[in-house]
C-alpha positions, -999 to 999 in steps of 0.1 A, spaced: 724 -493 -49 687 -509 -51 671 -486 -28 636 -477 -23 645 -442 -33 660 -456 -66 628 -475 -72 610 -440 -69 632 -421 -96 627 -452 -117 588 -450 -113 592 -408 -117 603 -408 -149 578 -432 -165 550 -408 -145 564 -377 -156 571 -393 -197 533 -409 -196 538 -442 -188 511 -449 -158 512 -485 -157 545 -489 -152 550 -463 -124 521 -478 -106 537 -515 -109 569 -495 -96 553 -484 -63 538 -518 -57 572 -530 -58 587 -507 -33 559 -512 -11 563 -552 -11 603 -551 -8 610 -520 17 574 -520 34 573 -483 22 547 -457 2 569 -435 -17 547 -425 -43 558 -411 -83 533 -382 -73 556 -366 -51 584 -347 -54 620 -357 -41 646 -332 -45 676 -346 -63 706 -356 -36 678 -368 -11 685 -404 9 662 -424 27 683 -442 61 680 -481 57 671 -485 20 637 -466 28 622 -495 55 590 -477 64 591 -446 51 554 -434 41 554 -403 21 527 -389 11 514 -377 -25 515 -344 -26 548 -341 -4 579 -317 -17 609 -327 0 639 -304 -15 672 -315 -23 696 -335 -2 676 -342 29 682 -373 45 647 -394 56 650 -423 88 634 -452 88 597 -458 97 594 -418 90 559 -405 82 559 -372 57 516 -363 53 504 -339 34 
């Protein structure tokens, strides 16, 4: 399912195999269709779900969030 959280594993790998550009495009994306920051910089546990396709979620950069952990909508996570 097209997701916000799909977007951000999508955008992960091309950050994490050197491929800037395209992970920063990613992120613009999921900010202009969810009206969300979930950054490539940080780290989503696999198994994790964000509630209404991600619609507001602001994560920030330097957040871990560990594995299966389900995130509401219009949820702030700062560092």
């Amino acid at each position: 399912m097209l997701n916000a959280i799909f977007f951000y594993r999508i955008s992960r790998w091309l950050y994490l195999h050197h491929v800037p550009f395209l992970s920063k495009l990613i992120t613009l994306l999921i900010f202009l269709m969810y009206n969300s920051k979930v950054p490539f910089q940080a780290k989503i546990g696999r198994g994790t779900k964000l509630g209404y396709g991600g619609m507001g979620v602001v994560i920030h950069s330097k957040a871990v969030i560990g594995d299966y952990c389900t995130i509401g909508q219009q949820v702030t996570i700062e560092g």
